[in-house]
Structures are given as structure tokens and as C-alpha cells.
DRENDO-1510 file (C-alpha; in Angstrom, 1 decimal, always signed):
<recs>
REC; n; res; u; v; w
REC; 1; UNK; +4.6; +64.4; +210.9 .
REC; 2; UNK; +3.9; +60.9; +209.2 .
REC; 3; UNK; +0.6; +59.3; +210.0 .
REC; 4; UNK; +0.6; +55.5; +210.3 .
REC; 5; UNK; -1.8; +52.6; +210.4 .
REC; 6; UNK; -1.8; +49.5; +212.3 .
REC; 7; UNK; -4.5; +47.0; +210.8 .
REC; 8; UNK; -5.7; +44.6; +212.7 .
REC; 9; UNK; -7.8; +41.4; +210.5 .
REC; 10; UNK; -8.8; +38.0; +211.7 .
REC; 11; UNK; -7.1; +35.8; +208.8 .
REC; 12; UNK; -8.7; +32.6; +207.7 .
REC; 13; UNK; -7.0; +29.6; +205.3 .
REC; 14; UNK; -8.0; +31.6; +202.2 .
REC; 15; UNK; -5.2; +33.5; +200.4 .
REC; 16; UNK; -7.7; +35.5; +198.1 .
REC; 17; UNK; -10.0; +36.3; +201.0 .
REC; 18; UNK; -7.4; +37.6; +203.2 .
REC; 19; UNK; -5.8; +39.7; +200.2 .
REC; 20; UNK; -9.2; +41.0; +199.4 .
REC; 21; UNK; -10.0; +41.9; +203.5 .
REC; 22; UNK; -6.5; +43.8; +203.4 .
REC; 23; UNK; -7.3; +45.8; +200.5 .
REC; 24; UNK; -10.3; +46.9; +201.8 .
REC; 25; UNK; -8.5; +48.0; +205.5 .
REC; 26; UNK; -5.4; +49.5; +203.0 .
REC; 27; UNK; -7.9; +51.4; +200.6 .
REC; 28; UNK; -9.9; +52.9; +203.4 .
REC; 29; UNK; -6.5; +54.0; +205.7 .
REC; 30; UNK; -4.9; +55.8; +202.3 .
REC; 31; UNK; -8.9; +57.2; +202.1 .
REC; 32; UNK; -8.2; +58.6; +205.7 .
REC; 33; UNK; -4.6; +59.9; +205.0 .
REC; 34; UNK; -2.1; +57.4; +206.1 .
REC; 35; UNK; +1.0; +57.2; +204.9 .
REC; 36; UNK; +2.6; +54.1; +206.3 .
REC; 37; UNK; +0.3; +50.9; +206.9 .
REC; 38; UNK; +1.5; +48.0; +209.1 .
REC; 39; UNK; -0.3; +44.8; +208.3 .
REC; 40; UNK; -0.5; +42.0; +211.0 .
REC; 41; UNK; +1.6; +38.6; +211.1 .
REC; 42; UNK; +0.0; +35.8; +208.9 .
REC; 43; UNK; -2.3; +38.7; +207.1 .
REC; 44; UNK; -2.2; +36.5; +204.2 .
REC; 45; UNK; -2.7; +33.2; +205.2 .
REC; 46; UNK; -3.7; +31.8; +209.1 .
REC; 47; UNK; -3.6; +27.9; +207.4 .
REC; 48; UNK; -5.6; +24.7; +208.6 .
REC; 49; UNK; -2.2; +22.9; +208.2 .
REC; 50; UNK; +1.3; +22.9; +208.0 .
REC; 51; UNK; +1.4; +21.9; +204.7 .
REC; 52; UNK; -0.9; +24.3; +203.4 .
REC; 53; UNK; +1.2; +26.8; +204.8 .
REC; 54; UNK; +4.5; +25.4; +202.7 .
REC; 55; UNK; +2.1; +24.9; +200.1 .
REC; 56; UNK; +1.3; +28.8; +199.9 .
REC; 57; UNK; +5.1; +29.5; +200.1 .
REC; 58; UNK; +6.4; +31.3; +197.3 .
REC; 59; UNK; +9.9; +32.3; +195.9 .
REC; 60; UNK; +11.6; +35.3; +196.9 .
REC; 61; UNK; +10.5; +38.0; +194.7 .
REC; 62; UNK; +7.9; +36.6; +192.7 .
REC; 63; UNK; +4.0; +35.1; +193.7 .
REC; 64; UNK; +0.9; +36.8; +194.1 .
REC; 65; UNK; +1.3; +37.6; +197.4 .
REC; 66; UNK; +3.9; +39.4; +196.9 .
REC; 67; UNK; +2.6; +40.9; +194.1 .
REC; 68; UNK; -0.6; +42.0; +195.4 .
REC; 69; UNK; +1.4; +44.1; +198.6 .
REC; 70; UNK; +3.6; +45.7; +195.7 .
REC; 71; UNK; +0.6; +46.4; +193.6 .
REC; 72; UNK; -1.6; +48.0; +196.7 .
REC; 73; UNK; +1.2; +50.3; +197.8 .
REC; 74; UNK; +1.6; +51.5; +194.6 .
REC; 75; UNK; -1.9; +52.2; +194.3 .
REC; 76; UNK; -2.4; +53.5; +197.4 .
REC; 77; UNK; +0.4; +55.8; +197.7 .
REC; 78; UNK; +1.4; +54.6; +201.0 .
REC; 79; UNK; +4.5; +52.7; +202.5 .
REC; 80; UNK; +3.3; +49.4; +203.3 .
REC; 81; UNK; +4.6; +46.8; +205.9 .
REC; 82; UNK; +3.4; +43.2; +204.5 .
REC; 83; UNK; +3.0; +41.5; +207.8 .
REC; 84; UNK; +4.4; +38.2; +207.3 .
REC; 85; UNK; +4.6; +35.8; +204.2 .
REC; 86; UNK; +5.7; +32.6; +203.9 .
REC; 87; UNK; +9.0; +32.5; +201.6 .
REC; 88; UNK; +10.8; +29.7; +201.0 .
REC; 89; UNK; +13.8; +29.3; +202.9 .
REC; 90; UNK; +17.3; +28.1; +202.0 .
REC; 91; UNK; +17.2; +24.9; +204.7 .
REC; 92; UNK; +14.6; +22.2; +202.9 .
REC; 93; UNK; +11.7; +21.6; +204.0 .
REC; 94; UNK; +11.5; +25.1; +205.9 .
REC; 95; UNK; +10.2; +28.1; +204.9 .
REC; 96; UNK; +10.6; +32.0; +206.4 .
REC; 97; UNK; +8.4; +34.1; +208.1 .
REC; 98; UNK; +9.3; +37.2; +205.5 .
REC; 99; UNK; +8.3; +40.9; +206.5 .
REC; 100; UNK; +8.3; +43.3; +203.5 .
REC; 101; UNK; +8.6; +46.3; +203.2 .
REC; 102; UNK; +7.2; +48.6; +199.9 .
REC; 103; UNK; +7.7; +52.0; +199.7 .
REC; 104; UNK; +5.0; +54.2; +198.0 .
REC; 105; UNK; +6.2; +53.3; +194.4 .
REC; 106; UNK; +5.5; +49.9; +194.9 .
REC; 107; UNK; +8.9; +48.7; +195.0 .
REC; 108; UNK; +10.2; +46.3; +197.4 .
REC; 109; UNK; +12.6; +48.1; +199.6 .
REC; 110; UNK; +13.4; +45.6; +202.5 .
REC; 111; UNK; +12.9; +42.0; +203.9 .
REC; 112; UNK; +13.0; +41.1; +207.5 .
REC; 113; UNK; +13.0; +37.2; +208.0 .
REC; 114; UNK; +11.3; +36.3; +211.6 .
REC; 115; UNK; +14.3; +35.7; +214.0 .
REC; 116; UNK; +13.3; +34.8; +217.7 .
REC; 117; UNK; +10.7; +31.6; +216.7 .
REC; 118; UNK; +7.4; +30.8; +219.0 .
REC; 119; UNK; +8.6; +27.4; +220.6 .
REC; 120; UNK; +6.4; +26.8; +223.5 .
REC; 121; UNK; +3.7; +24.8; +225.8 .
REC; 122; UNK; +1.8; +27.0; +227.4 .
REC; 123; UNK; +0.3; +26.4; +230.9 .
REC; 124; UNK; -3.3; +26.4; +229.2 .
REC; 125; UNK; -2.6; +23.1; +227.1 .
REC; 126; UNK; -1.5; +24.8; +224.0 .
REC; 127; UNK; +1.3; +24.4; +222.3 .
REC; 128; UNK; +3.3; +25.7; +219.1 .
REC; 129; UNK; +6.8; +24.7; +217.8 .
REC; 130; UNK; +7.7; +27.3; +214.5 .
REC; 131; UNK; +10.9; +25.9; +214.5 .
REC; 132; UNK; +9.7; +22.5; +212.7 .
REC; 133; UNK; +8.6; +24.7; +209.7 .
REC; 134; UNK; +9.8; +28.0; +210.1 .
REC; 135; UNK; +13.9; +28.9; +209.7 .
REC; 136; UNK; +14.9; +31.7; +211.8 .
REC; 137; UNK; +16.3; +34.8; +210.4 .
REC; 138; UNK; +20.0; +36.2; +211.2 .
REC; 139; UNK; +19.7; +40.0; +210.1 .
REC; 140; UNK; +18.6; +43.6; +211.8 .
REC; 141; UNK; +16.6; +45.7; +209.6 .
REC; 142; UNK; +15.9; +49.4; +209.8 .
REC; 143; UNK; +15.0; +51.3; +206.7 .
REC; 144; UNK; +14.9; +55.2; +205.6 .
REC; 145; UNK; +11.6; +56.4; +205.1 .
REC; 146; UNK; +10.1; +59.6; +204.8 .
REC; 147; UNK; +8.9; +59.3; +208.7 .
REC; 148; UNK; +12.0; +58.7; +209.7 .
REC; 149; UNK; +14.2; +55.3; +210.1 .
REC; 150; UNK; +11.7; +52.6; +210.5 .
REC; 151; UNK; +12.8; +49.0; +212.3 .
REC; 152; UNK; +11.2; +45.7; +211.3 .
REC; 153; UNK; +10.1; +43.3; +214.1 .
REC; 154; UNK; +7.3; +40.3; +214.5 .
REC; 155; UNK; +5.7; +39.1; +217.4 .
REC; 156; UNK; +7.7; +36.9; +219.4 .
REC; 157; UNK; +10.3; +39.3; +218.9 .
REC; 158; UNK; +8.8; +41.6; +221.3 .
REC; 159; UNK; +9.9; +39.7; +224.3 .
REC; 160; UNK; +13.9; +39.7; +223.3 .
REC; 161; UNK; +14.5; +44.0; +224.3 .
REC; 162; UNK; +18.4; +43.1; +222.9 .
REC; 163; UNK; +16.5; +42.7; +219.2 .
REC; 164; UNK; +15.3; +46.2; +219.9 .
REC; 165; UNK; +18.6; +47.4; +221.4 .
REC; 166; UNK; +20.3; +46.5; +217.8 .
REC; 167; UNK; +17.6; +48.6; +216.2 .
REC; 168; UNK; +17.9; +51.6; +218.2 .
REC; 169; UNK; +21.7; +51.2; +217.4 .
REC; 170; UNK; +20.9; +51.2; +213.6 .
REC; 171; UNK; +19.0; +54.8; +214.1 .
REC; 172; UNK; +15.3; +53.3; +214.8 .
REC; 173; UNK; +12.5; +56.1; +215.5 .
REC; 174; UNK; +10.0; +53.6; +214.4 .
REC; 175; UNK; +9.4; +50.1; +214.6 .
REC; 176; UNK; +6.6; +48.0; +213.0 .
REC; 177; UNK; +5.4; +45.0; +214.6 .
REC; 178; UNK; +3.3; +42.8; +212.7 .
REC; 179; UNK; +1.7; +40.0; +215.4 .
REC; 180; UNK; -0.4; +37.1; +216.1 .
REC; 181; UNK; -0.1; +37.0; +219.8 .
REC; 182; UNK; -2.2; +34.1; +221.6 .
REC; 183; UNK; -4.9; +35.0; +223.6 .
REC; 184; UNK; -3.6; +33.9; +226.3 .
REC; 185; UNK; -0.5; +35.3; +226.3 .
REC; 186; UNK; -1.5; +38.7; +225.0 .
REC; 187; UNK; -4.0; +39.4; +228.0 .
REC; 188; UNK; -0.9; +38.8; +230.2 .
REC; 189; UNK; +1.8; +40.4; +228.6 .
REC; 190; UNK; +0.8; +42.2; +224.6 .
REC; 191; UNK; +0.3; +45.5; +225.8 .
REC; 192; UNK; +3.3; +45.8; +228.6 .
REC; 193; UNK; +5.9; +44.8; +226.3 .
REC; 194; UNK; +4.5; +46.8; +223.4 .
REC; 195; UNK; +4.7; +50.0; +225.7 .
REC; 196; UNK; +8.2; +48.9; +227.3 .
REC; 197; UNK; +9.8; +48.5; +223.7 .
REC; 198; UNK; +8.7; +51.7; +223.2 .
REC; 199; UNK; +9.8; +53.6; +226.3 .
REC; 200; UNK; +13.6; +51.6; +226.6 .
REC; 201; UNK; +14.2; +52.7; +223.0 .
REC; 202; UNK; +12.5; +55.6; +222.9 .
REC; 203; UNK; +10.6; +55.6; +219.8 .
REC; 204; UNK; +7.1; +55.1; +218.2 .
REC; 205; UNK; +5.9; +51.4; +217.9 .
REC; 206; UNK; +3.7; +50.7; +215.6 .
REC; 207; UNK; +1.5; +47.1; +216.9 .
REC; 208; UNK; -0.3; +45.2; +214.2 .
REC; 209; UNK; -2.1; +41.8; +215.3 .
REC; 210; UNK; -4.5; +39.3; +214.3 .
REC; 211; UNK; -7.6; +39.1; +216.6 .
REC; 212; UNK; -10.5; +36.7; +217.3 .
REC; 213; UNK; -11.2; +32.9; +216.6 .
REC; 214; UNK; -9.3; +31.4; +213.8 .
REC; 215; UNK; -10.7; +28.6; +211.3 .
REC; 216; UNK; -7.8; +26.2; +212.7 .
REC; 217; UNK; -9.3; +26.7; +216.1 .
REC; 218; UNK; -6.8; +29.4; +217.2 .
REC; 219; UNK; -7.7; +32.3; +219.4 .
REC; 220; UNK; -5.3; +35.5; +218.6 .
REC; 221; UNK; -5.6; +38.7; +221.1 .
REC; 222; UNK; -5.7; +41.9; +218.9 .
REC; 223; UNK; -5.4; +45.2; +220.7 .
REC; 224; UNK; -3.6; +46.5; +218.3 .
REC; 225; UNK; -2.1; +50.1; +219.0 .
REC; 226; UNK; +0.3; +52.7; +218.3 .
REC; 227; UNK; +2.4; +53.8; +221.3 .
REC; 228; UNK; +4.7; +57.5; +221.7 .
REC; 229; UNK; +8.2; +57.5; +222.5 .
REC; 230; UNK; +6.5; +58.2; +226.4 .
REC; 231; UNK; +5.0; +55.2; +226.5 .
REC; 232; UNK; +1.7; +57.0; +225.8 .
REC; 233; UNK; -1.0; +54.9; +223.8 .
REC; 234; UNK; -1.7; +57.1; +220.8 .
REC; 235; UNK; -4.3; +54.9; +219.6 .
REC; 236; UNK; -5.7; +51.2; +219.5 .
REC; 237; UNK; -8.0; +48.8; +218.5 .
REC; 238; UNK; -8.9; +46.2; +221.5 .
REC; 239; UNK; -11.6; +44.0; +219.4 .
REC; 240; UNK; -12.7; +43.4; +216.3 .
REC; 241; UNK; -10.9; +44.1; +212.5 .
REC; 242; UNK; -10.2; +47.5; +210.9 .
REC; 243; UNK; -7.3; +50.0; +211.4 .
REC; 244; UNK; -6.0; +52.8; +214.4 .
REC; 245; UNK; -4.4; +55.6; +213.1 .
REC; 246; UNK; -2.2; +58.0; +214.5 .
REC; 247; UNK; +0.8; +60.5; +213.5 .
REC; 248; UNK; +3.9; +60.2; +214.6 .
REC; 249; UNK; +5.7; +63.4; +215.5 .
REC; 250; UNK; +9.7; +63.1; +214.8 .
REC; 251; UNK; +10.1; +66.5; +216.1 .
REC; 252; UNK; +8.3; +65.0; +219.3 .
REC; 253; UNK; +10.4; +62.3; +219.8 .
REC; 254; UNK; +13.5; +64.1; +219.5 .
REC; 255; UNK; +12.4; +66.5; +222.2 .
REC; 256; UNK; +11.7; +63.1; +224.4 .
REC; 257; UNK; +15.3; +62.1; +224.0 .
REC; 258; UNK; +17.0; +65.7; +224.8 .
REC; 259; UNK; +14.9; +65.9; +227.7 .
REC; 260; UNK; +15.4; +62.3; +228.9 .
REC; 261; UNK; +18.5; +61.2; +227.6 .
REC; 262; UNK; +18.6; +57.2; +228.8 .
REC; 263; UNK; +19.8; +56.7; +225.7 .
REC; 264; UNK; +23.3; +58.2; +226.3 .
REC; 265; UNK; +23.3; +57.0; +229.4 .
REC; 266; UNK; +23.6; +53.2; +228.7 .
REC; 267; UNK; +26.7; +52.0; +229.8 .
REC; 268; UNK; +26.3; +47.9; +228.5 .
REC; 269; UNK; +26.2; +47.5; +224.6 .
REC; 270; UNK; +25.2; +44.9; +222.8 .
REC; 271; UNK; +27.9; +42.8; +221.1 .
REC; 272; UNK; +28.6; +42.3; +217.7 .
REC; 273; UNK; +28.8; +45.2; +214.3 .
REC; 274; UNK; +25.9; +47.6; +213.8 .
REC; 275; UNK; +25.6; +50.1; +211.0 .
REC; 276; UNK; +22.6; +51.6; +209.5 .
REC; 277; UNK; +20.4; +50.2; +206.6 .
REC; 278; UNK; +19.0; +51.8; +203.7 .
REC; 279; UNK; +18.4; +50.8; +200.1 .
REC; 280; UNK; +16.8; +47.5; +198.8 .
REC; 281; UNK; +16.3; +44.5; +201.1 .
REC; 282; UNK; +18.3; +46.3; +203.7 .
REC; 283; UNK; +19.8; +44.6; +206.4 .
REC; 284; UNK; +22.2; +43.7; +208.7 .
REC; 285; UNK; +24.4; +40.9; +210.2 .
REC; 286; UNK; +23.1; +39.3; +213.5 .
REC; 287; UNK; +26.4; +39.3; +215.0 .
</recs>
């Protein structure tokens, strides 16, 4: 039994506020026995600008962003997901949405780079294009943990089931989503494909999102959750900041695939290698 935290925060252009409204929701969750803690997309920094955003980008490995998620597992004793943090990327000029992952030592034990980017006009006037700042990521991630194998996802990445196909094939019984969703789109379609990701793959799904009106005028949906290998909400957080918490039952889920064995049953694979990750920055080839 591992109990888990999705954090839910309404991020602003201020690095050191976010950090410090993050600690608080961390501090309190590790208070209340968690042992894994999923913080949302852009917990760090929701920017006025583009270029603020590349401004805030650090290096792989080193800034105080990343510093501060190494510093609070650590502290905490928990297994933290970082959300997503700008890193810059190899293309100039572009950055990466980077998801970390610290285990409860504080070290860094994986990095998922955003792959599916959030290039859209939306039929309510707005409109967002990632790709002019943001360079996609090519690699599947799913890491050991003491909960069981955990998969990395963000967001947009919830519509594209073949991303959560090639986790299930790397042994995912968990999968942390860090999310902004729009408004708009999340009262259409957030909790359905939350709850479908979860029921095709049968495994937990662990939902973290930004929620509420935004300095640079965007408006995020929240209803962040935790949902069972059944499809069952275990928990979740329609409004406001804070945490839900729930434990997820490995035992559970493995009697949820004897008795309903879909997985066996697929007959169409995704193309391209798979094999399991473990160790530092796991990953593997998109192929």
C-alpha cells in the first residue's frame, strides 16, 4: 500500500512564491503520511511571457528549481514528482517541458521531457502553440519505486492512449500526470480521459493540475484526482489549491487484472522496442 498525493496550486509569474506555495502543500501531505507527491504542470512558474519563461530556464541538473524539488524530498521523506520545469533544450532558442522525478533521498532518479506539445485554436477564441518555445521529448519513462513501477506523463499527453500503451508495456501500475488543462477543455474532456487512461491500462493515475485564474489571464480547470485501476475516483479536488490523498493498493490492482484480463487479450501492439526503466534519468527510445 503506498499513499500518494496529487497537489493541485494556482501558479503565478513568481518563482519564489510558487516554490514557497509547494512547500507548504509538500510539508503538510508528508505531515498526513504520503509517500509519493505529484506536483502539477508549470508548479513553478505560470509566466506573463514567453521570455520570462526561457528566462527561468535552467541547465539540466543544476538551478534552484531544481534544487529546491531535490531539497524538499529529501526533507520530506517522500518521492516527489516535480511537475514540469523549464530546462533548456538542445534545439536553440527552445527549451523542455522537464518532469522530475526524486526519490525519498533527494536524488534525482528520472526526467521525462513533455512529448505530445499543446498546438491548438480552440473554438472559444483561445489559442496556444508550445511548439514555438517548447521542444518535444522522444523517450518513455517508467521508474521502480517502492509503490510499484511508476510512468511519467503531462497533460496533453493524456489524449494520445498509444503514450499510455508504451508505458503499460514498460510494467506501469502507476502513472503521474502533472497538468494544466484549459478550462475549457477540462469541463469537456479532463475527467473522461483521466478515468479512461486508467481503465485501458489498468492502473492507478495519479492527476495533478493547476486550477483557477492565472496572472497572464489564463483560466486552468483543476479537479485534480486519483483514479483505481476500475476506473473508480479514489479521491479529488474540484476547486480551489491543496492536496487529495489516497493509497494505492498493488495487491488491488493485480486482482483487477487476473480477474479482467484485457490486458492479455490485446491483439494490436504498438510499434517500435520497449523495455523497462530503472535507475537514474530512466528512459526509453520513442521508437
Amino acid at each position: 500500500m503506498t499513499r500518494v498525493v496529487a497537489v493541485q496550486m494556482t501558479s503565478g509569474p513568481r518563482v519564489p512564491a510558487n516554490l514557497d506555495a509547494a512547500e507548504r502543500q509538500i510539508a503538510a501531505a508528508a505531515a498526513a503520511g504520503a509517500q509519493l507527491v505529484v506536483l502539477p504542470e508549470n508548479f513553478a512558474l505560470m509566466p506573463l511571457t514567453d521570455a520570462a519563461r526561457m528566462a527561468a530556464a535552467e541547465q539540466d541538473g543544476q538551478g534552484p528549481i531544481q534544487d529546491f524539488l531535490s531539497a524538499q524530498a529529501r526533507q520530506h521523506r517522500v518521492w516527489l514528482v516535480g511537475g514540469t520545469i523549464p530546462i533548456v533544450a538542445p534545439a536553440a532558442h527552445k527549451i523542455r517541458a522537464a518532469c522530475l522525478l526524486f526519490n525519498d533521498q533527494g536524488e534525482r532518479v528520472a526526467r521525462y521531457d513533455k512529448i505530445h506539445l499543446f498546438d491548438v485554436q480552440l473554438d472559444n477564441g483561445e489559442r496556444y502553440h508550445e511548439s514555438n518555445n517548447f521542444e518535444p521529448g522522444d523517450a518513455v519513462v517508467v521508474v521502480d519505486t517502492p509503490g510499484g513501477k511508476l510512468g511519467l506523463a503531462v497533460c496533453y499527453d493524456l489524449r494520445f492512449p498509444e503514450l499510455f500503451r508504451r508505458l503499460l508495456d514498460q510494467g506501469a501500475e502507476l502513472v503521474a500526470v502533472p497538468a494544466a488543462f484549459t478550462a475549457h477543455t477540462g469541463e469537456a474532456h479532463w475527467e473522461v480521459l483521466v478515468r479512461a487512461r486508467a481503465i485501458e491500462n489498468l492502473c492507478y493515475v495519479i492527476a495533478s493540475a493547476q486550477h483557477g485564474r492565472h496572472a497572464n489571464g489564463r483560466e486552468t480547470h483543476g479537479d485534480s484526482m486519483i483514479v483505481g485501476p476500475w476506473g473508480d475516483v479514489l479521491a479529488r479536488l474540484a476547486h480551489g489549491t491543496g492536496y487529495v490523498m489516497a493509497d494505492c493498493d498493488r495487491a488491488r490492482l493485480q486482482s483487477v487484472r487476473k480477474s479482467l484480463p484485457s490486458i492479455q487479450h490485446r491483439r494490436l501492439r504498438c510499434a517500435g522496442r520497449t523495455s523497462v526503466a530503472g535507475g537514474k534519468d530512466a528512459g526509453s527510445d520513442l521508437a
